[in-house]
C-alpha positions as CSV (number, residue, x, y, z in Angstrom):
1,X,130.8,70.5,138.0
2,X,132.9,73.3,136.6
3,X,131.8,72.3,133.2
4,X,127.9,72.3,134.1
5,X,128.0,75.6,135.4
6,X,130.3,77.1,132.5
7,X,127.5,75.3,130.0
8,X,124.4,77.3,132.4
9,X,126.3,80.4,132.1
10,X,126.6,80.2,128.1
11,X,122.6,79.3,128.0
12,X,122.1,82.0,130.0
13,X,124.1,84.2,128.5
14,X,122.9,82.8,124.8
15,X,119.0,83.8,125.9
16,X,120.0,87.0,127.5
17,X,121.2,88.0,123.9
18,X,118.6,86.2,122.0
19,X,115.7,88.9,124.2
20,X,118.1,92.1,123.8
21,X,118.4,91.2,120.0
22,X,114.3,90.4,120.0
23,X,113.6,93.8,121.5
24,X,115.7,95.6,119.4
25,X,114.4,94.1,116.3
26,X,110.8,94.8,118.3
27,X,111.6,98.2,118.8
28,X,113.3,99.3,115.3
29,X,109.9,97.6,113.8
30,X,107.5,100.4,115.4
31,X,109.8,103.0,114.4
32,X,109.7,102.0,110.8
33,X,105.9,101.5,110.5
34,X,105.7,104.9,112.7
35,X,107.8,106.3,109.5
36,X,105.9,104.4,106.8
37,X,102.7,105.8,108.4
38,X,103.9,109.5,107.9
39,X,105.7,109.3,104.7
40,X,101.9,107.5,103.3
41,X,100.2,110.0,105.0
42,X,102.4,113.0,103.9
43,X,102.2,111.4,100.1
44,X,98.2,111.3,100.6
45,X,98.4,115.2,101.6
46,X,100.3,116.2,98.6
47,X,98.2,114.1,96.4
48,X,95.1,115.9,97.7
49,X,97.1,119.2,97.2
50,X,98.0,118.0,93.6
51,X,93.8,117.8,92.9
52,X,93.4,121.1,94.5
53,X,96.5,122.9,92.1
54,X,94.6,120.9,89.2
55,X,91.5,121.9,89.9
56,X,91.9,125.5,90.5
57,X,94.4,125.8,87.2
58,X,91.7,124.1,85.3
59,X,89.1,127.3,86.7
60,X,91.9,129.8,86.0
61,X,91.9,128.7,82.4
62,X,88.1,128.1,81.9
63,X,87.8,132.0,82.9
64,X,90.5,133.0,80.5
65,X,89.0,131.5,77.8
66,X,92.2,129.4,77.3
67,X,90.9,125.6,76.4
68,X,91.5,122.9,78.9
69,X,93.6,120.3,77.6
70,X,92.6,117.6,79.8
71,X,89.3,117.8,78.8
């Protein structure tokens, strides 16, 4: 009987592990795709930040007269 109840205890105790472990793995999950969300969306800023620079250098050198060598 001893035996049966020291096998219940190790399923028990094996499950019990298995949902802490599934949780955790859960949990660590959302914090990486809430990190891969900002890095992408901090990435997106400074790419539209890059145009803007661009942009506004290209202007700076069409009024100075100076060609622009992208074009």
């Amino acid at each position: 009987m001893a035996d049966i109840d020291s096998k219940k205890m190790e399923t028990k105790n094996v499950q019990d592990l298995t949902l802490v472990v599934n949780k955790l793995l859960t949990d660590m999950q959302g914090k990486f795709q809430v990190m891969s969300d900002s890095i992408i969306g901090r990435i997106d800023e400074m790419g539209v930040r890059l145009d803007e620079l661009e942009r506004n250098v290209g202007e700076l050198m069409h009024q100075s007269g100076v060609d622009d060598p992208n074009h």
